[in-house]
C-alpha positions, 0 to 999 in steps of 0.5 A: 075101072072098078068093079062092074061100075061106071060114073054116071056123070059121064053119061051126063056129060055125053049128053051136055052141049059141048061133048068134045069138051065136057066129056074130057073134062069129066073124064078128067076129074073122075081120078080125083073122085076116086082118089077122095072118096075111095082110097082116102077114105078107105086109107082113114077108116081103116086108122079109126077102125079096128079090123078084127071089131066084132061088129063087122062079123056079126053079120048084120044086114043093117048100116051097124056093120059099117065100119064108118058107123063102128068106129064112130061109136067107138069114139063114144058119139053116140048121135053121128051114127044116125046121122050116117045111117041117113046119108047112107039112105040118101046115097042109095036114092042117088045111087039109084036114081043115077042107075035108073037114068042109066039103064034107060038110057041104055035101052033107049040107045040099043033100040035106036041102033036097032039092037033092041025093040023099037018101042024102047025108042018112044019118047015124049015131046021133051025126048023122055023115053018113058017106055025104056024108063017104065022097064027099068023101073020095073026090074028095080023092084027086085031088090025088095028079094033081099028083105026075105031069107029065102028070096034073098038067095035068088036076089044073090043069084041075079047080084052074081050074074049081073056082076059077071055081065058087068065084067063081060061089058067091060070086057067088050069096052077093051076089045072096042078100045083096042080094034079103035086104037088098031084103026087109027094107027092102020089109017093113019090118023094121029091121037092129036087129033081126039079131043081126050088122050088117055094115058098109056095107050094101048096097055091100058086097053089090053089091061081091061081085057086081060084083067075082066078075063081072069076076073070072070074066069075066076068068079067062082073058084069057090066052089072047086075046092073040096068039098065045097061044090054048088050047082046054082053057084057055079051056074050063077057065076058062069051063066053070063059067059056063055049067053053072051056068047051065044047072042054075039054069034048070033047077032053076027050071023043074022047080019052077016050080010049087013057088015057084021064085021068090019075090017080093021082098014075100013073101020069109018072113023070120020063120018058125022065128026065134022057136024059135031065140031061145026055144032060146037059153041064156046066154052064159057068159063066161070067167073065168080069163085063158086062157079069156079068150085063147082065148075072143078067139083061136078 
């Protein structure tokens, strides 16, 4: 888990033709992706770049404070720079094109549970839901705030409670893990039965509970010290707890008559599971060599 994140490929996966095997094969290489991309990475720029360089704390908003760009221009390449600054350009068009498809198609999913207008739930004929797709688009524009000064303190106001809500969402992953984990155990049904077994089950449940917690309720402990006190800070930060809280209690009591909550003994676990596993077609396996790559790599 980092940070408020999720890999969008699993969103990808759920969707494929076989999900009880595509979705535990992605969740299987998302470790290595982390491992790659994030730890060895981090490990190698901090080799290469000095960590008192006064580019990193000169408080530039452009890619000259990175410290992949610092420590190649330490290294006397003068041209490489550019061309990081155009990958760095062309990973936040991915980045944002994965968390568009995201974000529609987590309102599309909502409003097909009827947690959200039905409207969200209009598609085309190829099962585009344009209208989901329209809003998300929309809200997108606000990152042009950050080009202004003065907008760029209501866009780090709106960054900070979509933080906090990414850790509450997490947070609620946790507690359904756990209430899952709890009612397979009550009903009596065995873990060799689910398609992917995560490691260290139940802990690592408990750990993204516990942990999301002290995360949200240390959010803003900035502004507790002396002196260093802000209305809007503090607000921004612990806004979302609250809201949260507030359409939870208020979503159990409209349906509190609808089964709102659902006992950890009568919690339904099999209906619609064989439909998937008769739905299910042969794995084909790659073959040739770079199917077998890209097979390991996507």
């Amino acid at each position: 888990m980092l940070p408020g994140s999720k890999d969008p490929s699993l969103e990808r996966k759920r969707k494929a033709k076989n999900p009880r095997k595509s979705v535990p094969s992605a969740i299987r290489k998302v470790w290595i992706r982390i491992c790659l991309f994030y730890f060895l990475g981090t490990f190698m720029i901090g080799l290469v770049c000095s960590s008192n360089a006064p580019e990193l704390t000169q408080g530039h908003k452009t890619a000259a404070r990175s410290p992949f760009v610092v420590a190649i221009r330490n290294a006397g390449i003068w041209v490489l720079p550019s061309i990081i600054n155009a990958a760095l350009v062309t990973s936040a068009v991915s980045a944002a094109s994965s968390d568009l498809f995201t974000s529609s198609r987590a309102l599309y999913s909502l409003a097909i549970g009827g947690s959200a207008p039905r409207i969200f739930a209009r598609t085309t004929k190829r099962g585009l839901p344009y209208i989901a797709v329209a809003v998300s688009v929309a809200f997108s524009f606000l990152s042009y705030m950050s080009v202004r000064n003065g907008a760029s303190t209501v866009f780090g106001y709106f960054a900070n409670m979509t933080s906090i809500a990414g850790m509450v969402t997490w947070f609620c992953i946790g507690v359904m893990y756990i209430r899952f984990h709890t009612a397979m155990k009550v009903q009596g049904m065995s873990r060799d039965v689910l398609p992917y077994r995560a490691w260290l089950q139940p802990f690592c449940g408990w750990w993204t509970v516990c942990t999301t917690f002290i995360v949200m309720l240390f959010s803003g402990w900035p502004i507790f010290l002396k002196g260093n006190w802000s209305t809007s800070d503090f607000i921004t930060n612990y806004i979302p707890i609250p809201f949260f809280i507030i359409l939870y209690l208020g979503n159990w009591y409209y349906n509190r008559n609808n089964g709102a909550h659902v006992p950890i003994s009568e919690v339904d676990l099999t209906t619609g599971l064989r439909e998937i596993i008769e739905a299910e077609e042969p794995e084909e396996k790659p073959t040739t060599i770079s199917g077998k790559v890209w097979a390991f790599i996507s």
